[in-house]
C-alpha positions in Angstrom: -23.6 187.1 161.3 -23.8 185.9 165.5 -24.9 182.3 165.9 -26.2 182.2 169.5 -28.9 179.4 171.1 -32.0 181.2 169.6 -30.4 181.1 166.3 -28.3 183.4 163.6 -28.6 187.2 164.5 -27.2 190.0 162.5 -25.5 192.6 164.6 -24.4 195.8 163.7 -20.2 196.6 163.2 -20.6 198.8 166.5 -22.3 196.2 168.3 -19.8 193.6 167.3 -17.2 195.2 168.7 -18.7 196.0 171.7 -19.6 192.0 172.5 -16.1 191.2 171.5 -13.8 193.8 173.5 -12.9 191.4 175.4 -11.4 189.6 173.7 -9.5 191.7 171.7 -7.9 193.1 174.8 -7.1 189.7 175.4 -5.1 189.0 172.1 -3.7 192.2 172.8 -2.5 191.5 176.2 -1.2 188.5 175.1 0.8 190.2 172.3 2.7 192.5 174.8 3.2 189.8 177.0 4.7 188.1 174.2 7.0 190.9 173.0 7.7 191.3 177.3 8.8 187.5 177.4 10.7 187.8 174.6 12.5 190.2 175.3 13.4 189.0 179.0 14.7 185.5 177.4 15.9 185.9 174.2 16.7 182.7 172.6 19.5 181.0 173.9 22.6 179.2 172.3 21.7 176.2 170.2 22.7 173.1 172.9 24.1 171.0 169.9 26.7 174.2 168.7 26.8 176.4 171.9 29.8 178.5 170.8 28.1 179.1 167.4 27.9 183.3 166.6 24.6 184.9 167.8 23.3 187.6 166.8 23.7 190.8 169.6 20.5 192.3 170.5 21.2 195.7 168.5 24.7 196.8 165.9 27.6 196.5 167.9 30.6 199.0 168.0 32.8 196.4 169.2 33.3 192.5 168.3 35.9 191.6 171.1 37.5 192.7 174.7 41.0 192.8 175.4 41.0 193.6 179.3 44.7 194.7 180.9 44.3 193.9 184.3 46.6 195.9 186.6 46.1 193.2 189.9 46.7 195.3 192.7 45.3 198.3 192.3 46.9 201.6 190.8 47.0 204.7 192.0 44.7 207.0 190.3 46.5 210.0 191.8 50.1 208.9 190.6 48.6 207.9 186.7 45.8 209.2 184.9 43.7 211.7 188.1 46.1 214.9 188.2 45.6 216.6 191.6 47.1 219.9 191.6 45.7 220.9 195.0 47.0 217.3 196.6 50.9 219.0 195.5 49.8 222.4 197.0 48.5 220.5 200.7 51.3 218.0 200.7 51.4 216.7 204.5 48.1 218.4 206.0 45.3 216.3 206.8 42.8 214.8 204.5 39.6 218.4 205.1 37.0 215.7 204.6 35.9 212.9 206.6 37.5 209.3 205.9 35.2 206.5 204.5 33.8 204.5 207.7 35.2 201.2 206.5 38.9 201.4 205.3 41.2 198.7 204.8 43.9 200.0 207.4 44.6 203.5 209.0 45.9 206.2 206.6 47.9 209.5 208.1 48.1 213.0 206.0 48.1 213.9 202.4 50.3 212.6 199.6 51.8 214.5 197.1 52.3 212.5 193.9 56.0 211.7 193.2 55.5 212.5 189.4 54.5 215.1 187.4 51.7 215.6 184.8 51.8 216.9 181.5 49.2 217.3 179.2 49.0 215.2 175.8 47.8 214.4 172.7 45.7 217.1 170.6 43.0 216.6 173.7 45.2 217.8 176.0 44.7 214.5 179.0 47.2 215.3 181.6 49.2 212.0 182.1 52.1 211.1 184.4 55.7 211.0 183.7 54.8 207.2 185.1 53.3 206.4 181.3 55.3 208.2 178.6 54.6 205.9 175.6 50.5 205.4 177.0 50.9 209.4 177.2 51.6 209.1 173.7 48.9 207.4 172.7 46.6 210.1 174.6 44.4 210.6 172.0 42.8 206.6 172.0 42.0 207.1 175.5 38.6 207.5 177.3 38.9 207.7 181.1 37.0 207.0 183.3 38.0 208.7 186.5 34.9 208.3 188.5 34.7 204.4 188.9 33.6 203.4 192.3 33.1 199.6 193.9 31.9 198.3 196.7 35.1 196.4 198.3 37.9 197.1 199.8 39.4 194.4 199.9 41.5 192.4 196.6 39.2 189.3 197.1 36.1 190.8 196.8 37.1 193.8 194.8 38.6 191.3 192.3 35.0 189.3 192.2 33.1 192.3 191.7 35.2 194.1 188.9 35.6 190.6 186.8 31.9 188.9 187.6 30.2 192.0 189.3 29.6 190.1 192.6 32.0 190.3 195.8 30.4 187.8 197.5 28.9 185.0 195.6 30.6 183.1 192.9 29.1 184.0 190.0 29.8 184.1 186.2 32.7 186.2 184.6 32.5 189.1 182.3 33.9 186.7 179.8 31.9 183.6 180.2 28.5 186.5 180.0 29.9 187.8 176.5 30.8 184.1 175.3 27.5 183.3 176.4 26.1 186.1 174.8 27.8 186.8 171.4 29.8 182.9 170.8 33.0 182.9 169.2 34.0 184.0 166.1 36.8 180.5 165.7 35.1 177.8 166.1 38.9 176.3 166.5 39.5 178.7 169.4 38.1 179.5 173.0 35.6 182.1 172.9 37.5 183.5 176.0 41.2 182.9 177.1 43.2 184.4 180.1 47.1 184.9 179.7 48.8 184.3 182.7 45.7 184.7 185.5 46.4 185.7 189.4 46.1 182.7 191.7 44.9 184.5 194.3 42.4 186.6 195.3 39.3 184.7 193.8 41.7 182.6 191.8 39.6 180.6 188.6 36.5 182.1 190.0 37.6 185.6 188.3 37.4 183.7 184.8 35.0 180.9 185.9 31.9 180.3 184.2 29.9 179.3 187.6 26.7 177.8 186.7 26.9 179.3 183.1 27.9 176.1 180.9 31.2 175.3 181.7 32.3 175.6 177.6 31.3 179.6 179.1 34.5 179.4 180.8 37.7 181.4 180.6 40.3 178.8 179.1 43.6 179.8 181.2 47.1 179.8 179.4 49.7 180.0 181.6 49.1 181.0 185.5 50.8 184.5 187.4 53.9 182.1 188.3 54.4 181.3 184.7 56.8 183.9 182.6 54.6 184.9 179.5 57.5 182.9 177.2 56.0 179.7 178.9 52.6 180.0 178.7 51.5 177.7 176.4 48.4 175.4 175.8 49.8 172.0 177.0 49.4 168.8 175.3 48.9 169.7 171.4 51.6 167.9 170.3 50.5 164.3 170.5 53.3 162.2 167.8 52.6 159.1 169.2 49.3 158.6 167.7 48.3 159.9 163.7 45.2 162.5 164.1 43.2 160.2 162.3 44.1 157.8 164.6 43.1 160.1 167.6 39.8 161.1 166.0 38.7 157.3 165.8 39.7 157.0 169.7 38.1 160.9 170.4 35.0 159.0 168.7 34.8 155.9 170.6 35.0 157.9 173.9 32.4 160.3 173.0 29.9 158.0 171.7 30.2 156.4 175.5 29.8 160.1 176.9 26.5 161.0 175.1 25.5 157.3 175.5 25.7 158.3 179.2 24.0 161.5 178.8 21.2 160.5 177.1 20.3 157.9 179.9 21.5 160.3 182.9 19.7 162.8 181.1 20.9 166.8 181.6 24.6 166.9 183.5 26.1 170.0 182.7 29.5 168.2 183.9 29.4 165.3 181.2 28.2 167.9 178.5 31.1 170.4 179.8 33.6 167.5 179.3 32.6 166.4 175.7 32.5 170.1 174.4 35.5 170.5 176.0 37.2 167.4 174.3 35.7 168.7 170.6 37.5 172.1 171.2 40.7 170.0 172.6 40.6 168.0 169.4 40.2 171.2 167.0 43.3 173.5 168.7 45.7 171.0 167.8 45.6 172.1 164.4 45.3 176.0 165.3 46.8 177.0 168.4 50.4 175.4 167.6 51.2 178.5 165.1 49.2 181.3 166.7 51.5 180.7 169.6 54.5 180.6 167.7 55.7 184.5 167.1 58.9 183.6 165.5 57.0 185.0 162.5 56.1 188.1 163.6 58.5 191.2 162.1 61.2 192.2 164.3 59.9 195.9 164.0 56.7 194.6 166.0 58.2 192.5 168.6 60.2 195.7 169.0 56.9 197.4 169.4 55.9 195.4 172.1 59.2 195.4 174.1 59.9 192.0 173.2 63.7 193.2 173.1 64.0 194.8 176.4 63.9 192.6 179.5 61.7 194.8 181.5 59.4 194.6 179.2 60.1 191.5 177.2 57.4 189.1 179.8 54.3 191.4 179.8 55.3 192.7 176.0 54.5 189.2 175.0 51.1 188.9 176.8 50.3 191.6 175.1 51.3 190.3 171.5 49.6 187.4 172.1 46.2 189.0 172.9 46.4 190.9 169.5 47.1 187.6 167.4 44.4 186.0 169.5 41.7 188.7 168.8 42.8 189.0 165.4 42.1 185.3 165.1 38.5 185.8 166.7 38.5 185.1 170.4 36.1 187.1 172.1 37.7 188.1 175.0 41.3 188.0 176.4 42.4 189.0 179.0 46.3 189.6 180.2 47.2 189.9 183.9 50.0 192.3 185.2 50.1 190.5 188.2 50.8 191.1 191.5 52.4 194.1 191.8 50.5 197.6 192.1 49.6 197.3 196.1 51.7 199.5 197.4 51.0 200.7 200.6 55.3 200.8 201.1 57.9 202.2 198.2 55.3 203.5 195.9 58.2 205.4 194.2 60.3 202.8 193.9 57.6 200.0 193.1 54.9 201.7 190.9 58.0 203.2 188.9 59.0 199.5 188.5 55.4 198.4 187.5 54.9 201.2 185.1 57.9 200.5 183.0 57.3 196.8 182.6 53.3 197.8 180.8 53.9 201.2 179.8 55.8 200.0 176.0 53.8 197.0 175.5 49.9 198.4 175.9 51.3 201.5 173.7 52.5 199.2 171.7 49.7 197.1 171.4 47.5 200.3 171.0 49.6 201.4 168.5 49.1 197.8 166.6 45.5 197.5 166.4 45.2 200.7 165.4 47.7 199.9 162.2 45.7 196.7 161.7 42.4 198.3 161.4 41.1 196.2 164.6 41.5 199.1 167.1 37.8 200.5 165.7 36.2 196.8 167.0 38.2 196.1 169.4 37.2 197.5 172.9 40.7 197.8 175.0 39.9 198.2 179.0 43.0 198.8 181.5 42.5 199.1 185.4 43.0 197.4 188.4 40.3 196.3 191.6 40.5 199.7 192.9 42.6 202.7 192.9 44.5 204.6 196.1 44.0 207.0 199.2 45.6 210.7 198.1 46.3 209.7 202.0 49.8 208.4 203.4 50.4 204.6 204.5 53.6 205.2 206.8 56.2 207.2 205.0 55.7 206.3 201.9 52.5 204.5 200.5 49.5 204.1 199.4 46.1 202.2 201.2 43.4 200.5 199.1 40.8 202.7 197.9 37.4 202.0 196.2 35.7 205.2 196.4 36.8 206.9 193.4 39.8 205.7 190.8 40.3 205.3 187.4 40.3 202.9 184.0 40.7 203.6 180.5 39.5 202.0 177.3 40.0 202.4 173.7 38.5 201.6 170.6 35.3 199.6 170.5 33.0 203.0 170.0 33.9 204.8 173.4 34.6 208.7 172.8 38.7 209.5 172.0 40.9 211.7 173.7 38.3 212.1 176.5 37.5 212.0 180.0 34.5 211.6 182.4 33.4 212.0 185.9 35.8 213.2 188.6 36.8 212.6 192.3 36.9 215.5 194.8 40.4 217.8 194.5 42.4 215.7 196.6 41.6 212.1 194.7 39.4 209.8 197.0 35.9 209.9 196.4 34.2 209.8 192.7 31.9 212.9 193.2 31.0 213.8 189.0 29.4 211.7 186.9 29.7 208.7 189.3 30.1 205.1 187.4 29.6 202.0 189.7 31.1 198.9 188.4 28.1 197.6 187.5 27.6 200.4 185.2 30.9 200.2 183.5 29.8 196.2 183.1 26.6 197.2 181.5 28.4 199.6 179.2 31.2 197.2 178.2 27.7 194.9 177.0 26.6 197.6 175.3 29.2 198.4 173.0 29.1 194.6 172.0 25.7 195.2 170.7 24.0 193.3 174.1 21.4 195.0 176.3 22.6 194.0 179.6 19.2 193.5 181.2 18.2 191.1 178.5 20.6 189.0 178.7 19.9 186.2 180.8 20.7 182.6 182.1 18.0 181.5 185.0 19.7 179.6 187.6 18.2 178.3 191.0 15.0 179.4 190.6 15.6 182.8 189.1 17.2 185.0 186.4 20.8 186.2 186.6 22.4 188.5 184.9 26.1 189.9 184.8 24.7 193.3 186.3 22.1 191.5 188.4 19.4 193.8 189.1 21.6 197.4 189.1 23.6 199.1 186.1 23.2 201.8 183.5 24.8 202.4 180.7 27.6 205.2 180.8 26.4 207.4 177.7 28.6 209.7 177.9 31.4 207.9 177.2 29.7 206.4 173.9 31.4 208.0 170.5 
C-alpha cells in the first residue's frame, strides 16, 4: 500500500520501485560513502589507553622493527652492489652525465678496494668488508635500487626516518606506535639506542604533532658508549614505591584537574602519559638492561668480548631483549662514521668491523629464538656513494641509487631487487623511492599505509604523504 493526499493506493511491485529509486540509490550512496570514510579514518587509539594493541588493517608478517642505521651513508659499491665493469674502467670518466645537483664535485671512476664473493646457497655477492653478514647471505633481501630525494645528511636523514626532508613531521616509529601500540604496556612502544645529535637530531625519532606518548623514547645519545646508555632515574631508594605512587597520584589528579578545565592540551596529556609509563619502567627496565645474565656464548655472539665490537655489539643485544620483551620498534645508531669522501679504505674498513659481528650476530640470534620470522630487520644509511672519486681517495654523497637490506618479517630470503646502472650511481631496475620502502615496511606490519591517518592542520597526514607503493616483489 502508498498513502498519498487523495488517499491509500495500491501500486504494483514494478511501480514501487520505480517511485522509490531514488531513494535507494541514496541508501546506497550513503553505504559506499560509509565503507569510503571508514576506511580513510579507521578508528583511532582509545584517548584513555593510547598505547593499548590495535588491531593492523590486514595479518601481519611482522610484529616489530629493529632498524640498524648506518649514519653516514655507506657505499653501495664497496658492500652489497658488486660492479665488475667499475674494476674494469678504474680511473676513466664517469660515460654518463652527472646528476645536476651534487653535493661537491667528483673526478673519475673508483674501483672498489675489496673484493666480492658470492654466498650463501643464493649465491649474493658480498664484500670482503662483511664476512660474518656474508655469512648470513641467505636472511638477506636487498634492495639495491633505493633512491631519495636529498643530498644532503639533514634532509636525507628526515626523509629516510619521517619521509619528509623539509618539514618536521612524524617518525617511522611514532607512525607504527601510532598504528599498531605496544605489545608491554611497561615498555615504550618505540626506543632509540644511542641516536645521532645531529643532522635532524630528536626530530628523526620525534613524534611531531602525533601525540607526544608517539614518540621515540631515546636511551643513551651518539656521545654515549652503548655500556652507559641507560634509562636514568629508575632507582629512586629514598622514597618506598607505594610511597611514590600516593605522590605520582596527588600530581596527576592536579594534571587532569587542569586538563579537564583547559580542555584538549596535547602537552599536559603528553606529560601525564608520560609519568604513567615513568612509574611502570621502574619495575621493568632495571633487569632488561642488566645482561650480566645473558650466556657468555651470546655476548660472544655479539662481540661483547672484542673491543672493536664490544660498544655497537651491545646496542645490538639490547634491541633483541627489547623486541623480545615487546617494543615495537628499536632502533640502534652506528653513528657517525660512514661519510667518507677521504680514507675510504682505511675508514669504511674500520666501520665495517665494528657492525659486521654484532648484526650477524644478532641475525643469527633471532633466528635461534624463533623471533627472526616476526621480526623485520632493516640496515642502511641516508644514502649510498658516487662509483666517482672525491680527491684521491673517497667517496661523495649519493642519493640516486644505493642499497639496504632487511630480514625476517615476510620479505623474500637470499634475494635481491632492482639495480643501478654498471658503474653504481643511478637506481635504473625496479626503482624503490623511499616512500615506497616506507609503505612496504607498513605493510609487512599488517598496516595499509594510505589508511593510516592522523589529520593535523586542517588535513590528513600520513607517513608516505600522498606517494608510495608497496614493493611486491620483495614480499615472501
Amino acid at each position: 500500500m502508498w498513502t498519498d493526499p487523495q488517499g491509500p493506493q495500491r501500486l504494483s511491485r514494478r511501480e514501487a520501485l520505480r517511485r522509490s529509486s531514488s531513494g535507494f540509490g541514496a541508501l546506497a550512496l550513503a553505504g559506499l560513502l560509509a565503507e569510503d570514510l571508514g576506511a580513510a579514518r579507521p578508528a583511532g587509539p582509545d584517548p584513555r589507553d593510547p598505547l593499548a594493541p590495535r588491531r593492523p588493517h590486514f595479518e601481519p608478517c611482522a610484529r616489530r622493527v629493529i632498524f640498524l642505521f648506518m649514519h653516514g651513508g655507506p657505499s653501495q659499491v664497496d658492500t652489497f652492489d658488486w660492479k665488475p665493469l667499475l674494476e674494469r674502467d678504474h680511473g676513466k670518466p664517469f660515460p654518463f652525465a652527472k646528476p645536476r645537483v651534487v653535493s661537491s664535485e667528483t673526478g673519475n671512476l673508483l674501483r672498489s678496494p675489496w673484493q666480492f664473493e658470492r654466498h650463501g646457497r643464493c649465491g649474493l655477492p658480498v664484500s670482503e668488508l662483511f664476512p660474518r653478514v656474508a655469512s648470513r647471505a641467505d636472511d638477506l633481501c636487498l634492495v639495491r635500487s633505493l633512491h631519495g630525494s636529498n643530498s644532503r645528511h639533514g634532509g636525507a636523514l628526515l626523509e629516510l626516518h619521517t619521509g619528509s626532508d623539509t618539514f618536521v613531521r612524524p617518525s617511522m616509529g611514532s607512525w607504527i606506535t601510532y598504528g599498531l601500540g605496544t605489545e608491554n604496556r611497561d615498555l615504550p612502544g618505540f626506543i632509540t639506542i644511542c641516536p645521532t645529535l645531529t643532522h635532524g637530531g630528536a626530530n628523526n625519532f620525534s613524534s611531531a604533532f602525533l601525540p607526544a606518548i608517539y614518540q621515540g623514547t631515546p636511551i643513551g645519545n651518539a656521545s654515549t658508549p652503548s655500556d652507559q646508555a641507560r634509562v636514568p632515574f629508575l632507582d629512586c631508594r629514598r622514597s618506598p614505591r607505594g610511597t611514590q605512587r600516593l605522590e605520582l597520584d596527588f600530581v596527576q589528579a592536579a594534571n587532569r584537574r587542569q586538563l579537564a578545565a583547559s580542555g584538549p592540551d596535547a602537552l599536559l596529556e603528553g606529560r601525564i602519559e608520560s609519568f604513567e609509563l615513568a612509574f611502570r619502567m621502574q619495575a621493568s627496565v632495571p633487569e632488561l638492561q642488566d645482561i650480566s645474565g645473558e650466556t657468555p656464548a651470546t655476548q660472544r655472539l655479539y662481540g661483547l668480548d672484542d673491543p672493536v665490537t664490544r660498544s655497537f655489539g651491545r646496542q645490538c643485544l639490547m634491541a633483541r631483549r627489547f623486541a623480545e620483551r615487546g617494543v615495537r620498534f628499536v632502533q640502534v645508531t652506528h653513528s657517525y662514521k660512514w661519510d667518507q669522501h677521504s680514507e675510504l679504505r682505511r675508514d669504511h674498513a674500520r666501520n665495517a668491523a665494528e657492525v659486521d659481528a654484532p648484526i650477524a650476530g644478532l641475525l643469527a640470534d633471532l633466528k635461534a629464538r624463533g623471533l627472526l620470522e616476526d621480526t623485520l630487520v632493516l640496515w642502511g644509511g641516508e644514502f649510498g656513494r658516487t662509483p666517482t672519486a672525491q680527491g684521491p681517495d673517497g667517496r661523495d654523497h649519493n642519493p640516486h641509487g644505493y642499497t639496504v637490506w632487511l630480514a625476517g618479517g615476510g620479505v623474500k630470503p637470499g634475494y635481491a631487487h632492482g639495480a643501478t646502472d654498471d658503474y653504481g650511481y643511478y637506481a635504473v631496475e625496479d626503482k624503490v623511492h623511499v616512500h615506497d620502502l616506507h609503505a612496504t615496511i607498513l605493510h609487512l606490519l599488517g598496516i595499509d599505509h594510505e589508511r593510516l591517518n592522523y589529520r593535523h592542520g586542517g588535513r590528513d597526514h600520513r607517513l608516505t604523504d600522498v606517494y608510495g607503493e608497496v614493493v611486491r616483489g620483495i614480499l615472501a
